[in-house]
C-alpha positions as CSV (number, residue, x, y, z in Angstrom):
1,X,0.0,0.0,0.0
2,X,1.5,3.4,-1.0
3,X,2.3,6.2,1.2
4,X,-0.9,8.3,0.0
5,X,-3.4,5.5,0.5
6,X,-2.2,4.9,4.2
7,X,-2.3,8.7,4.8
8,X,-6.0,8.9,3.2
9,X,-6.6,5.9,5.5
10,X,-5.4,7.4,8.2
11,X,-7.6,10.5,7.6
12,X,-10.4,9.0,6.9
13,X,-10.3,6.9,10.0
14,X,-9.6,10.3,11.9
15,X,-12.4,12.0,10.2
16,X,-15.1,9.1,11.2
17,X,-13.8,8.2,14.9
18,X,-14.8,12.2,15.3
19,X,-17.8,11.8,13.3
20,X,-18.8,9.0,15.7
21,X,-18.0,10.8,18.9
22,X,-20.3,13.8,17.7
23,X,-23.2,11.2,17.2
24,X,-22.4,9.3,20.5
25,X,-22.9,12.7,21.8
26,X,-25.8,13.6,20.4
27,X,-27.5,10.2,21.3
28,X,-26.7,10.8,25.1
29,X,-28.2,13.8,24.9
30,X,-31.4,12.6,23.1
31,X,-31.4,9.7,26.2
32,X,-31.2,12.7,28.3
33,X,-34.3,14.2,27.1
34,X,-35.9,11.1,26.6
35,X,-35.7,10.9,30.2
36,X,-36.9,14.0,31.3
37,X,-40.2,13.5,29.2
38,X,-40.9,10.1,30.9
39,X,-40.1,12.1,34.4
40,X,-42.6,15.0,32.9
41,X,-45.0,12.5,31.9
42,X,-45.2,10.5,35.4
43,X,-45.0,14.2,37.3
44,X,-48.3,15.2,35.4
45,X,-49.5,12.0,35.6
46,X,-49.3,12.2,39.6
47,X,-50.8,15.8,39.5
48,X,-53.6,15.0,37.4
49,X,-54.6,12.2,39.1
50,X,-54.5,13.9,42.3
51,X,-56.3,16.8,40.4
52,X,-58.8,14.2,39.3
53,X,-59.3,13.0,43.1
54,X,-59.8,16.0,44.9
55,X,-62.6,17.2,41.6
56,X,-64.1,14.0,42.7
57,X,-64.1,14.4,46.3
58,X,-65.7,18.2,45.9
59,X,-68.2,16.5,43.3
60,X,-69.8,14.4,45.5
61,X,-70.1,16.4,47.9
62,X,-72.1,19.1,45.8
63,X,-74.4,16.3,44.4
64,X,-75.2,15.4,48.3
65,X,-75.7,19.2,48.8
66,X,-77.5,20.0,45.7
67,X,-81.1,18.5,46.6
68,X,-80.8,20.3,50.0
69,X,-79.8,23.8,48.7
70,X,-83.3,23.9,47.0
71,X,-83.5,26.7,44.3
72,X,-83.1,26.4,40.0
73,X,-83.6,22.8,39.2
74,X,-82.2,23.4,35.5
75,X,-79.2,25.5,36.8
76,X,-78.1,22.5,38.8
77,X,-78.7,20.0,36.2
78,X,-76.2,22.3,34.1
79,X,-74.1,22.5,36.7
80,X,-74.1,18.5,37.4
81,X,-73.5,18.4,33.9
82,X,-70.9,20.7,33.3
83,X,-69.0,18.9,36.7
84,X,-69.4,15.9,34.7
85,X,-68.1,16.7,31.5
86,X,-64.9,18.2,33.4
87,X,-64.2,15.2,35.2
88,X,-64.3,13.2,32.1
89,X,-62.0,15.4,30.2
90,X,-59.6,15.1,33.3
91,X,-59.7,11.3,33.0
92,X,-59.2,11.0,29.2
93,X,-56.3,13.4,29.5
94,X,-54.7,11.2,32.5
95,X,-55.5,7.9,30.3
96,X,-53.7,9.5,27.6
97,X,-50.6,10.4,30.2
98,X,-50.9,7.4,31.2
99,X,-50.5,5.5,27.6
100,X,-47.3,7.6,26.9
101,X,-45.6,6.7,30.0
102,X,-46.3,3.1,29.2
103,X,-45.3,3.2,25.8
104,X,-41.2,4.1,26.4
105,X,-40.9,2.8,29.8
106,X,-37.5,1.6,29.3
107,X,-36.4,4.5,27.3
108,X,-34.0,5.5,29.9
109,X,-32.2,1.9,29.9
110,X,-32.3,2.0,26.3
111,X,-30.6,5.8,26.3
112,X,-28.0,4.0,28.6
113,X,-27.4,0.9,26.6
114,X,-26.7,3.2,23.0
115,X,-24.2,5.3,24.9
């Protein structure tokens, strides 16, 4: 092998043992920010949940109060409605947390593993 061929070699190898440094890099970093979604995801997941308990709790308690507070029968339908409705969209948004957390649960080990 001539002189030039080794020294293109050479630089070549050079030129991708930095290219895969930068990419090792970047994956660790991606790993990184895999992680912290998961760790958003499970924080929001906890709040909502909890947000989804105490609605509950307070929603119960006005559908005990409501036949005693006498007054608009149609304005507390709308209201028992309305309660309803928000509820509901608090449990299809903590389903849907829920789903994305369980769909990369070992995205972390996996960040770990590629680095």
């Amino acid at each position: 092998i001539s002189i030039a061929t080794q020294l293109a070699a050479s630089a070549r190898i050079a030129d991708l043992e930095a290219q895969l440094t930068k990419v090792r890099a970047q994956l660790a970093k991606l790993g990184n920010r895999r992680m912290m979604d998961i760790e958003g995801f499970s924080s929001e997941v906890s709040s909502t949940r909890a947000e989804l308990q105490r609605h509950e709790r307070l929603w119960a308690h006005l559908k005990k109060a409501g036949g005693k507070r006498g007054g608009d029968v149609q304005a507390q339908a709308r209201e028992l409605r309305d309660g309803t409705n928000f509820l509901e969209r608090i449990r299809s948004r903590l389903e849907d947390l829920e789903e994305r957390v369980q769909a990369a649960p070992h995205a972390h080990q996996l960040a770990r593993d590629e680095s």
